[in-house]
RONUPA-388252 format. One record per atom (N, C-alpha, C): residue in three letters; x, y, z; chain. Coordinates in pm, 1 decimal, decimal comma, padded with zeros to 6 digits. Each point is the difference from the previous one (the first is absolute). Layout:
BEGIN
<gukol residuo="ALA" c1="X" c2="Y" c3="Z" cadena="A"/>
...
//
This chain:
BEGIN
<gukol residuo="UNK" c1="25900,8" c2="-01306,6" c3="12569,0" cadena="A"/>
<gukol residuo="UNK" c1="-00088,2" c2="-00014,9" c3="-00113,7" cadena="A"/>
<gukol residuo="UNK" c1="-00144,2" c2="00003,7" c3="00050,2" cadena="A"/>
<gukol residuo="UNK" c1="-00083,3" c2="00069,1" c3="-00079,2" cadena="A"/>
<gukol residuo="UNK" c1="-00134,0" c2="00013,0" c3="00086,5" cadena="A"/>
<gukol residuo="UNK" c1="-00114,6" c2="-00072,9" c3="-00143,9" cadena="A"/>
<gukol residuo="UNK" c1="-00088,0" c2="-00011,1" c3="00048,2" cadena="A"/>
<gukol residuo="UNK" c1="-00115,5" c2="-00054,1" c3="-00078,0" cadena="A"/>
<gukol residuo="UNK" c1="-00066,6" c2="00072,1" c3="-00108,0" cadena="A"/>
<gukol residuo="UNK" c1="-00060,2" c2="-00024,3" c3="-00122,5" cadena="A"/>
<gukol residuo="UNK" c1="-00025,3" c2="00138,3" c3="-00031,6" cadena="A"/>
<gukol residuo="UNK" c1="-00098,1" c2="00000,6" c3="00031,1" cadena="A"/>
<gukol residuo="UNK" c1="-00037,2" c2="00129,3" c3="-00067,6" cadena="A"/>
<gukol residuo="UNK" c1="-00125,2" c2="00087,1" c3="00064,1" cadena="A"/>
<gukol residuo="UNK" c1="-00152,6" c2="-00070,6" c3="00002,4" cadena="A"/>
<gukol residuo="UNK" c1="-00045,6" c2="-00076,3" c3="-00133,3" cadena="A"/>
<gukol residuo="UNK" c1="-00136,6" c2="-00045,9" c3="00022,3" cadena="A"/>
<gukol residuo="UNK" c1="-00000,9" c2="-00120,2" c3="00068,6" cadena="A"/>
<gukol residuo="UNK" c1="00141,0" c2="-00076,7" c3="00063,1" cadena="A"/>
<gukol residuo="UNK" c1="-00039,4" c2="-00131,0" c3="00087,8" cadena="A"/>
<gukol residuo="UNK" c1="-00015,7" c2="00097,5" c3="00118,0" cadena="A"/>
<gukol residuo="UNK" c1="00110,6" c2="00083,1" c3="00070,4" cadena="A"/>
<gukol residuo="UNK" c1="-00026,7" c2="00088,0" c3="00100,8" cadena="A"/>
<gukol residuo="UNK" c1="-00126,2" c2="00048,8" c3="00034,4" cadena="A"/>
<gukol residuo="UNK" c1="-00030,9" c2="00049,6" c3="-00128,8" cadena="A"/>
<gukol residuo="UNK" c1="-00129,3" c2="00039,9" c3="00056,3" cadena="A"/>
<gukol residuo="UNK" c1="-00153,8" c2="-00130,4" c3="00009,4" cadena="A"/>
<gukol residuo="UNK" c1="00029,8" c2="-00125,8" c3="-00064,6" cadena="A"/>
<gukol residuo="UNK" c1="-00077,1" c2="-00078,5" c3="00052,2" cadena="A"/>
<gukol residuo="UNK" c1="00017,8" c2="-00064,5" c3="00171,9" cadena="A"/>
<gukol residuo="UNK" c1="00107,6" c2="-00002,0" c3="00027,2" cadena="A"/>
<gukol residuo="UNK" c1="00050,4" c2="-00039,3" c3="00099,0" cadena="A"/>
<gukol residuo="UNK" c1="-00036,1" c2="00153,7" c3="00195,7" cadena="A"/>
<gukol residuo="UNK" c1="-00022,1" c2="00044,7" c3="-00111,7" cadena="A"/>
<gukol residuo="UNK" c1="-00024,8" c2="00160,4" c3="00078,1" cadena="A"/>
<gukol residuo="UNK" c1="-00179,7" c2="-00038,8" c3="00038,3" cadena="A"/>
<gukol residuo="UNK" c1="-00051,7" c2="-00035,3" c3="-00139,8" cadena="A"/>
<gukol residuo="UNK" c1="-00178,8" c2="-00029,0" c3="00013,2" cadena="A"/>
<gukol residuo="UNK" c1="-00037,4" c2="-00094,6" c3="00067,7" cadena="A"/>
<gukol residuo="UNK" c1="00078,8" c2="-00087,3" c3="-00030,3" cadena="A"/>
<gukol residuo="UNK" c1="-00046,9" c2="-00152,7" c3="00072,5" cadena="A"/>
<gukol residuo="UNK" c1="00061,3" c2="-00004,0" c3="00157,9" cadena="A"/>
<gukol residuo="UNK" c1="00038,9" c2="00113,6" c3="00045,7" cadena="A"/>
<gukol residuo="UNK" c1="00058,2" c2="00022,2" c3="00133,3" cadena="A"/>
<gukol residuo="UNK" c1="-00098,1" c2="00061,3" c3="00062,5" cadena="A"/>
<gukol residuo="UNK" c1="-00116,3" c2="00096,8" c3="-00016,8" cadena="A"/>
<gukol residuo="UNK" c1="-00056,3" c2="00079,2" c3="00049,3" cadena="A"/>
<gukol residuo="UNK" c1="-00158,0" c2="-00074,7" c3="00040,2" cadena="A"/>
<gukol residuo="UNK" c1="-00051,2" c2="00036,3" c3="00097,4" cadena="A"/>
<gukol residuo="UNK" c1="-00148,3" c2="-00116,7" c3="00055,2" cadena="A"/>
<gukol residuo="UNK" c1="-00050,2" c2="-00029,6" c3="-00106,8" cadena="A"/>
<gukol residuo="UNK" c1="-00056,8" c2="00086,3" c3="-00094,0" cadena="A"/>
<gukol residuo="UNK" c1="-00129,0" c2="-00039,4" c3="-00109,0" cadena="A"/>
<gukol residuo="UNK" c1="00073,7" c2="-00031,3" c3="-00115,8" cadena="A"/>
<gukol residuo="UNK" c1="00138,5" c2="-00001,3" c3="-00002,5" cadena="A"/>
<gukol residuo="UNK" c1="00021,8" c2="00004,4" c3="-00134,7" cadena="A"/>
<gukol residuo="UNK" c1="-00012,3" c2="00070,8" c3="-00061,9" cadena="A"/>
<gukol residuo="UNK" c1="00016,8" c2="00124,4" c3="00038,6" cadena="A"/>
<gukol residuo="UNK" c1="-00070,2" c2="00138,8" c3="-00097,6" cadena="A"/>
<gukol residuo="UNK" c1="00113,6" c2="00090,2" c3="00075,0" cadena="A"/>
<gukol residuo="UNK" c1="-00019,5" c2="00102,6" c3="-00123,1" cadena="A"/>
<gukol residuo="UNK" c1="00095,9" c2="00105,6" c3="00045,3" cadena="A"/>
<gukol residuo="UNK" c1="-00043,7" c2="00105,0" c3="-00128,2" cadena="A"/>
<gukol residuo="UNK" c1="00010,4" c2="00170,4" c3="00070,5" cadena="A"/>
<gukol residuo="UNK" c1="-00036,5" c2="00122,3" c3="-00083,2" cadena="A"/>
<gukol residuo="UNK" c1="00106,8" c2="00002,2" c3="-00091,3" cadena="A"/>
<gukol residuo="UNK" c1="00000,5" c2="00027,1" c3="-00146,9" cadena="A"/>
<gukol residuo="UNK" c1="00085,5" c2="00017,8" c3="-00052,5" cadena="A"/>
<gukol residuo="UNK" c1="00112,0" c2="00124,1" c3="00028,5" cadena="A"/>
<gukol residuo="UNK" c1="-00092,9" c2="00096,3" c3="00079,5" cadena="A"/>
<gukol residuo="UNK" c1="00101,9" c2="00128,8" c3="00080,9" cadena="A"/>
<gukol residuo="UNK" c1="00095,2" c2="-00101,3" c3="00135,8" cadena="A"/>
<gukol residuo="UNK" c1="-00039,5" c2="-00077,9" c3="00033,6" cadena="A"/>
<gukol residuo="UNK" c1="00095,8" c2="-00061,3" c3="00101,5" cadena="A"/>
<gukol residuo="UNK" c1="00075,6" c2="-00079,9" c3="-00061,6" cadena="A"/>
<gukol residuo="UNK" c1="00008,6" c2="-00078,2" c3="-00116,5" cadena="A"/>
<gukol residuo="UNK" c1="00089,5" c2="-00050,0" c3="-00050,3" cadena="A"/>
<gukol residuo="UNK" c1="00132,3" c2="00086,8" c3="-00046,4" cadena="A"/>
<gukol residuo="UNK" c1="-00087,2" c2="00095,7" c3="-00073,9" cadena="A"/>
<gukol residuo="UNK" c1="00123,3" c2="00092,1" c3="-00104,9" cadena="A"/>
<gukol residuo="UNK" c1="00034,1" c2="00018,5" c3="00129,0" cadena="A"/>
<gukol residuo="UNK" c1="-00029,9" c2="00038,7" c3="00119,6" cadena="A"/>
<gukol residuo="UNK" c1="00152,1" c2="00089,9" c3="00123,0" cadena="A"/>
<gukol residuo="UNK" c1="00064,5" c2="-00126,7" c3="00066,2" cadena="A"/>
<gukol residuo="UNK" c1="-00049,9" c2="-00124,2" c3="-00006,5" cadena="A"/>
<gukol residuo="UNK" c1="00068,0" c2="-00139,7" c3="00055,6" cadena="A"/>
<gukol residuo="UNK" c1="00096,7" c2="-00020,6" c3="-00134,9" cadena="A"/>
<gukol residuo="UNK" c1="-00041,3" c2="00007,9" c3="-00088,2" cadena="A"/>
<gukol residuo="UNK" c1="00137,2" c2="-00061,8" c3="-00083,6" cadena="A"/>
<gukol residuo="UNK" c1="00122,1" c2="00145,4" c3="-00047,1" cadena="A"/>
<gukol residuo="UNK" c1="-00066,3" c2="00123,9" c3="00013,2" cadena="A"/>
<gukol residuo="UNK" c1="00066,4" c2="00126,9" c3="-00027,9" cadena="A"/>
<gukol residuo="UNK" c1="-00004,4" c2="00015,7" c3="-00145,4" cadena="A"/>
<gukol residuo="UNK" c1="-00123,4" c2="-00009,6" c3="-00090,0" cadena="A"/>
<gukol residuo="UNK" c1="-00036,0" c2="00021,8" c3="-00119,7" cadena="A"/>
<gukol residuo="UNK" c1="-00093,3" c2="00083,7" c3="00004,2" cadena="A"/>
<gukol residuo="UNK" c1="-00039,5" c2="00075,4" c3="-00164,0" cadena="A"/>
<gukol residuo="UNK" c1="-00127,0" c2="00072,2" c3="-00025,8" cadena="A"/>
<gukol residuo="UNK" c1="-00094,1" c2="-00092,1" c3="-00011,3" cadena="A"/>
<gukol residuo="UNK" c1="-00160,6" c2="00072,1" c3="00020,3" cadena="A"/>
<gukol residuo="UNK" c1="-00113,2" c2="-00055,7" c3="00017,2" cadena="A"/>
<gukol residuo="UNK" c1="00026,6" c2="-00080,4" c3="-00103,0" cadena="A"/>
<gukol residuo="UNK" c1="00018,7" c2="00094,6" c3="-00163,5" cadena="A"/>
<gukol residuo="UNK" c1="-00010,3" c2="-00099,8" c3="-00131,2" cadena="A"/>
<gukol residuo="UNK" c1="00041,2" c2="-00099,8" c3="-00006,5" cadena="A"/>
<gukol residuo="UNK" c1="00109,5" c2="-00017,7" c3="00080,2" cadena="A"/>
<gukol residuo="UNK" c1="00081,1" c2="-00165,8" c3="-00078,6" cadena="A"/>
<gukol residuo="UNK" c1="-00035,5" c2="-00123,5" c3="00113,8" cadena="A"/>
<gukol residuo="UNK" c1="-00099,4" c2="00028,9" c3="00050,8" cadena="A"/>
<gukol residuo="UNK" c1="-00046,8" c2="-00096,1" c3="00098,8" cadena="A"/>
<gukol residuo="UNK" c1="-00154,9" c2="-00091,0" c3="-00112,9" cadena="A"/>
<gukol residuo="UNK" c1="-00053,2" c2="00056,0" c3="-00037,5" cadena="A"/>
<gukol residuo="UNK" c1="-00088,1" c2="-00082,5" c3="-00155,1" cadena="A"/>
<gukol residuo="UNK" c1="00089,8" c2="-00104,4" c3="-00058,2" cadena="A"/>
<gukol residuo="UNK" c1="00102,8" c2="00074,5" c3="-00057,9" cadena="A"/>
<gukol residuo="UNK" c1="00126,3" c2="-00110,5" c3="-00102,7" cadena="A"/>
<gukol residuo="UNK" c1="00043,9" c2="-00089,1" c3="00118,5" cadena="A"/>
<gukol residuo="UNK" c1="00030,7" c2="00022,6" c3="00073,1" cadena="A"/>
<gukol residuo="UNK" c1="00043,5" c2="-00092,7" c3="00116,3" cadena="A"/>
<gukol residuo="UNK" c1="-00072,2" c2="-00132,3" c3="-00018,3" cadena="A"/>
<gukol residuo="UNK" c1="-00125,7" c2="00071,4" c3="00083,0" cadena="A"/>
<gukol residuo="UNK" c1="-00143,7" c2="-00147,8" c3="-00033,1" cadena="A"/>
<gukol residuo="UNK" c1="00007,5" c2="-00053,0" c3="-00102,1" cadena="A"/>
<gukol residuo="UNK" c1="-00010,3" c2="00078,1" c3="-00109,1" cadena="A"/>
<gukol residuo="UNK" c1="-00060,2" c2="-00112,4" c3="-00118,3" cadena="A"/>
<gukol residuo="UNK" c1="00155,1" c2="-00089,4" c3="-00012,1" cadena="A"/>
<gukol residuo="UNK" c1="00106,3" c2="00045,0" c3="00064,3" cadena="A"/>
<gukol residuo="UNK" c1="00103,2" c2="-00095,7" c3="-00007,6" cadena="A"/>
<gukol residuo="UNK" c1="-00007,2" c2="-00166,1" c3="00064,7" cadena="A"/>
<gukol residuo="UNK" c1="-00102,4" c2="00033,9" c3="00115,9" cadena="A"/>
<gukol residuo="UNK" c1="00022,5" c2="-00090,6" c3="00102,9" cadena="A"/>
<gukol residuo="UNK" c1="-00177,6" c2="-00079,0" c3="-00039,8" cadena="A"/>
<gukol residuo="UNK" c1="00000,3" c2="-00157,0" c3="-00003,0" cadena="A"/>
<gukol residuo="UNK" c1="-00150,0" c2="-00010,7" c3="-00004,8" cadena="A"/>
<gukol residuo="UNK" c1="-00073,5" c2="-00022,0" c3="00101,7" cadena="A"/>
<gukol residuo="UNK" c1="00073,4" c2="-00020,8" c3="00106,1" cadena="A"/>
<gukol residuo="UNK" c1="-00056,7" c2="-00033,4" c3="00125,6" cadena="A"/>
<gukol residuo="UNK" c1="-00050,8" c2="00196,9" c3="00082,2" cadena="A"/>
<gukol residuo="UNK" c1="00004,8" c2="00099,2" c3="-00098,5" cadena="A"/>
<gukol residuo="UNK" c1="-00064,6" c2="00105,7" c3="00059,2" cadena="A"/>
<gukol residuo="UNK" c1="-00105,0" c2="00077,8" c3="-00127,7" cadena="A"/>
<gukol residuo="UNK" c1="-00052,2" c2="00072,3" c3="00120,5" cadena="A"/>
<gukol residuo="UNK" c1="-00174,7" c2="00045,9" c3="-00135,7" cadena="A"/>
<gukol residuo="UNK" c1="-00018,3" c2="00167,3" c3="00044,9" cadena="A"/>
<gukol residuo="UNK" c1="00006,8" c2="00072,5" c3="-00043,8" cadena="A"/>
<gukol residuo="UNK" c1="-00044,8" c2="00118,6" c3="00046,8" cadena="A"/>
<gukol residuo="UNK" c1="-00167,1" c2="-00010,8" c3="-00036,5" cadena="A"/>
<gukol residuo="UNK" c1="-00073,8" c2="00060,0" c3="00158,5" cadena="A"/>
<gukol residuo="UNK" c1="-00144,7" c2="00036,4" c3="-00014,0" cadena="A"/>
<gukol residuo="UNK" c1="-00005,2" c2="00084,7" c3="00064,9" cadena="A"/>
<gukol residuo="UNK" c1="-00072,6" c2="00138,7" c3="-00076,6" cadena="A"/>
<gukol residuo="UNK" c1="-00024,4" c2="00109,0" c3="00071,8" cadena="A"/>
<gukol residuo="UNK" c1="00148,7" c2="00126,0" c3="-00021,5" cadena="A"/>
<gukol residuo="UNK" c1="00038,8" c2="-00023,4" c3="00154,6" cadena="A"/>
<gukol residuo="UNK" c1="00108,8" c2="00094,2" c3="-00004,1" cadena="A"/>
<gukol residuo="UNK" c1="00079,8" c2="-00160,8" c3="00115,1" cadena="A"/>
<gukol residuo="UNK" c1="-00006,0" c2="-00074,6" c3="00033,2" cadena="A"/>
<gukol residuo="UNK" c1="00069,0" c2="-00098,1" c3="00027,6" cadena="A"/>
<gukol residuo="UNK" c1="00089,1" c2="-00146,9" c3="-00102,6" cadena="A"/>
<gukol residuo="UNK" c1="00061,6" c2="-00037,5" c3="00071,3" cadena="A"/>
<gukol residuo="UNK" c1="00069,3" c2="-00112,8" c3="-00033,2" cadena="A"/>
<gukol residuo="UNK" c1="-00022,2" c2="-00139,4" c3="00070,1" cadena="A"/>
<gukol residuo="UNK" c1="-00006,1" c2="-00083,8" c3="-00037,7" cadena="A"/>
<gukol residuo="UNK" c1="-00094,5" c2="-00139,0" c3="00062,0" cadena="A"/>
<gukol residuo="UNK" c1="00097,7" c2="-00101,2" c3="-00076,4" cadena="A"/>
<gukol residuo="UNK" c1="00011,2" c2="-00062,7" c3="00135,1" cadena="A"/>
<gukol residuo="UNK" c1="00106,8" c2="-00114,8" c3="-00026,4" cadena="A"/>
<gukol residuo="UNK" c1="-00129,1" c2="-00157,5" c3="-00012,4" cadena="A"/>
<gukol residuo="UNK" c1="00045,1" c2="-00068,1" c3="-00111,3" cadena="A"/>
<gukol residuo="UNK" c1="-00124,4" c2="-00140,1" c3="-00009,7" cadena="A"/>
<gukol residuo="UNK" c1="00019,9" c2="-00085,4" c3="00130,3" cadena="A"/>
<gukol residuo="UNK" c1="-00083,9" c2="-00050,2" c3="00003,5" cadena="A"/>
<gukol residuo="UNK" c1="00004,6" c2="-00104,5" c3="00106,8" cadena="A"/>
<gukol residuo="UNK" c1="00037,7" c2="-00138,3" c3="-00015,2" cadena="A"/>
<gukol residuo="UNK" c1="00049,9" c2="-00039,9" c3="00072,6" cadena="A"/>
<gukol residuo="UNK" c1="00045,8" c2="-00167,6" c3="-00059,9" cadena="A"/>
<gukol residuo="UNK" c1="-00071,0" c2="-00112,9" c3="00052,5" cadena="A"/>
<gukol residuo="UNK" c1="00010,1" c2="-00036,0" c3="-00078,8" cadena="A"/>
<gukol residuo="UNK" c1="-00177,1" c2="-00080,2" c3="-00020,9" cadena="A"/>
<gukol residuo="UNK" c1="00018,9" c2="-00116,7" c3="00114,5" cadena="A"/>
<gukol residuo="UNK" c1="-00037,1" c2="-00072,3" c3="00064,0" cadena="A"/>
<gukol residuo="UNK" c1="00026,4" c2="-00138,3" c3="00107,9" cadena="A"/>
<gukol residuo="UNK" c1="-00023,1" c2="-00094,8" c3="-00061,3" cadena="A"/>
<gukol residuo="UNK" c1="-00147,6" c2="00051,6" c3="-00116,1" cadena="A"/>
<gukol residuo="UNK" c1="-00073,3" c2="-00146,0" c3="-00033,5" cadena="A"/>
<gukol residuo="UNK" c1="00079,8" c2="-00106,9" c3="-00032,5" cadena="A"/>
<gukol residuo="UNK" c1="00132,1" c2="00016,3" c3="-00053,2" cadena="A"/>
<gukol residuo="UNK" c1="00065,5" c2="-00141,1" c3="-00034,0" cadena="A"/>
<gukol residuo="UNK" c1="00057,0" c2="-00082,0" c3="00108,3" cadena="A"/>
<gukol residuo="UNK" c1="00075,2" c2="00070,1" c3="00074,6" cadena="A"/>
<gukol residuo="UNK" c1="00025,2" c2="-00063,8" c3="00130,8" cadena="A"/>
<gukol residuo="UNK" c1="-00088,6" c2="-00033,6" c3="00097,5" cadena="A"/>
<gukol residuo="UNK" c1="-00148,8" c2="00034,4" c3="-00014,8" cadena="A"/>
<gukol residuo="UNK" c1="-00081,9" c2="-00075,9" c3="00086,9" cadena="A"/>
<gukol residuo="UNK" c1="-00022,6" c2="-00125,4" c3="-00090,2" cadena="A"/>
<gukol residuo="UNK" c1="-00044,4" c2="-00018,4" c3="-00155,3" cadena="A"/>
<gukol residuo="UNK" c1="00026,5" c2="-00106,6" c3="-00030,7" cadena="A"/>
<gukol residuo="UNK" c1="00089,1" c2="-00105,5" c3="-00001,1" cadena="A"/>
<gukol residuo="UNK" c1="00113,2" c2="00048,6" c3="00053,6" cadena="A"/>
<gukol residuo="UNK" c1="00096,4" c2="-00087,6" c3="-00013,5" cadena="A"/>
<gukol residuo="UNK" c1="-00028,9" c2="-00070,1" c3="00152,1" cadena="A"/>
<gukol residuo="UNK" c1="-00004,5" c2="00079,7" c3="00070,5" cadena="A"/>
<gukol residuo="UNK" c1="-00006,1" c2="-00012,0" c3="00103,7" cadena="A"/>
<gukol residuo="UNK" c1="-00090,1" c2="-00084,8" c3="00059,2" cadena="A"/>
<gukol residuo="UNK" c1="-00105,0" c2="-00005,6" c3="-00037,4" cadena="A"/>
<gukol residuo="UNK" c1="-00132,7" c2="-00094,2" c3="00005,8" cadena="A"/>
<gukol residuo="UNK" c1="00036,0" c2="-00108,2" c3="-00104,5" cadena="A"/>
<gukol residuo="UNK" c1="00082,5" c2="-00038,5" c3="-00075,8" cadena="A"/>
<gukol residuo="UNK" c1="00058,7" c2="-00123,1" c3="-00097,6" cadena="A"/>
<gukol residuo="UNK" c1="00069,9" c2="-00077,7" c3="00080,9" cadena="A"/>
<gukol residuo="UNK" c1="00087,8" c2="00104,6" c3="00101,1" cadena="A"/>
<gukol residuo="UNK" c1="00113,6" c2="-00100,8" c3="00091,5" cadena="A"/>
<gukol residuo="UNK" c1="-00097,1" c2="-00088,4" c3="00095,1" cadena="A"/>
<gukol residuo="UNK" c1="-00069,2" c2="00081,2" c3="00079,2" cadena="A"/>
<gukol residuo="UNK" c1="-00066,5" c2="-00075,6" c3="00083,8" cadena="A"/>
<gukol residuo="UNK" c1="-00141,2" c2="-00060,9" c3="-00034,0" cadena="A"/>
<gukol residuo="UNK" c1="-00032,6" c2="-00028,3" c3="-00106,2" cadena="A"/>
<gukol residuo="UNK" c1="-00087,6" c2="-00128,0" c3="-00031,3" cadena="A"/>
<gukol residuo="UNK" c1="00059,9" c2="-00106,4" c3="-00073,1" cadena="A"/>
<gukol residuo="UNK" c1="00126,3" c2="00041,0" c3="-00026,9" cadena="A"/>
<gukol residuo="UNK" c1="00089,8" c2="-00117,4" c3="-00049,8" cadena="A"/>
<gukol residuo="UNK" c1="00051,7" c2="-00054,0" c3="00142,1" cadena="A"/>
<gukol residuo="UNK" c1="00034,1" c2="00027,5" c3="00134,6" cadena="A"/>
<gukol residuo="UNK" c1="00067,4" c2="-00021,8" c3="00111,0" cadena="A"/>
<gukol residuo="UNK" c1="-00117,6" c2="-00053,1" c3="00034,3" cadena="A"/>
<gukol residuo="UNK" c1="-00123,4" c2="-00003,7" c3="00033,7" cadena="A"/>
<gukol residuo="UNK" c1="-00145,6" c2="-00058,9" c3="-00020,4" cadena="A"/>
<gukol residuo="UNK" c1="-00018,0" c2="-00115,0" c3="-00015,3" cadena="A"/>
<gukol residuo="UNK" c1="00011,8" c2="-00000,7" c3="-00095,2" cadena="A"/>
<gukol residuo="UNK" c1="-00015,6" c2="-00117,5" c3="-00092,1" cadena="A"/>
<gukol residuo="UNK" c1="00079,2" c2="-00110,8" c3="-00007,6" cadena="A"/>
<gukol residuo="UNK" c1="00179,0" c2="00054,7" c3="00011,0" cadena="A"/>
<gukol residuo="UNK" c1="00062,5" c2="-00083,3" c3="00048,6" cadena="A"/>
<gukol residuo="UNK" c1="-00022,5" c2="-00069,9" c3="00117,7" cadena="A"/>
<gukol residuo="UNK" c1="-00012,9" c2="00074,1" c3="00100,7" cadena="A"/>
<gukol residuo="UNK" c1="-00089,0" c2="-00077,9" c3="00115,9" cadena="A"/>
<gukol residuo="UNK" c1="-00045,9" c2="-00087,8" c3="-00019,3" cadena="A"/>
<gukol residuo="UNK" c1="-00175,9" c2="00000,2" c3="-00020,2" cadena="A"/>
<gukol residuo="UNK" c1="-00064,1" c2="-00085,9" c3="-00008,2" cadena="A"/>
<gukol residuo="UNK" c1="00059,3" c2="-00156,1" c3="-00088,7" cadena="A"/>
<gukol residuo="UNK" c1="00034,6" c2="00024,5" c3="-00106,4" cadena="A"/>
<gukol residuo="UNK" c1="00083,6" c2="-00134,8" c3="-00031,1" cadena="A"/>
<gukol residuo="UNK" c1="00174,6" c2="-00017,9" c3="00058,8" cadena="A"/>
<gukol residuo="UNK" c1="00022,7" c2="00039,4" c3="00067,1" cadena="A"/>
<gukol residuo="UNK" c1="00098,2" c2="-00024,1" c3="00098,0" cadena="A"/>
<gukol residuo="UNK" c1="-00037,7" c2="-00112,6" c3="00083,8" cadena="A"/>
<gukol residuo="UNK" c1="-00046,4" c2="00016,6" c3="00035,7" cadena="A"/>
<gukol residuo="UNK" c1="-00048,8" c2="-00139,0" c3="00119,9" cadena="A"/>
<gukol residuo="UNK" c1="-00014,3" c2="-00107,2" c3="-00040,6" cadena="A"/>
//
């Protein structure tokens, strides 16, 4: 059983350095016409066509640095009234 085509092909974008990929290198990576690589995207929301490329979003950190900076001023704090 294989994946279909517009997770494949997110999984294809978010594999490559920039996150980007020509829509001519996709259609011959998944073995489709140029056309049905558009319908693809607008399937998937995590991809955007600009230009003549495909651009996978980025995932954001900001929450996990907040969280992250929550743990350790709570571990902090415990400290100081620890003693």
């Amino acid at each position: 059983m294989s994946l279909p085509k517009h997770i494949e092909l997110l999984h294809t974008v978010k594999a490559c350095k920039h996150q980007t990929m020509h829509i001519e290198d996709a259609a011959a990576h998944l073995k489709v016409p140029d056309f049905v690589i558009p319908m693809l995207v607008k399937k998937n929301d995590d991809l955007s066509i600009q230009g003549n490329l495909i651009v996978a979003k980025r995932d954001s950190t900001g929450q996990g640095i907040f969280i992250l900076l929550t743990f350790i001023s709570i571990i902090i704090i415990a400290g100081f009234f620890g003693e």
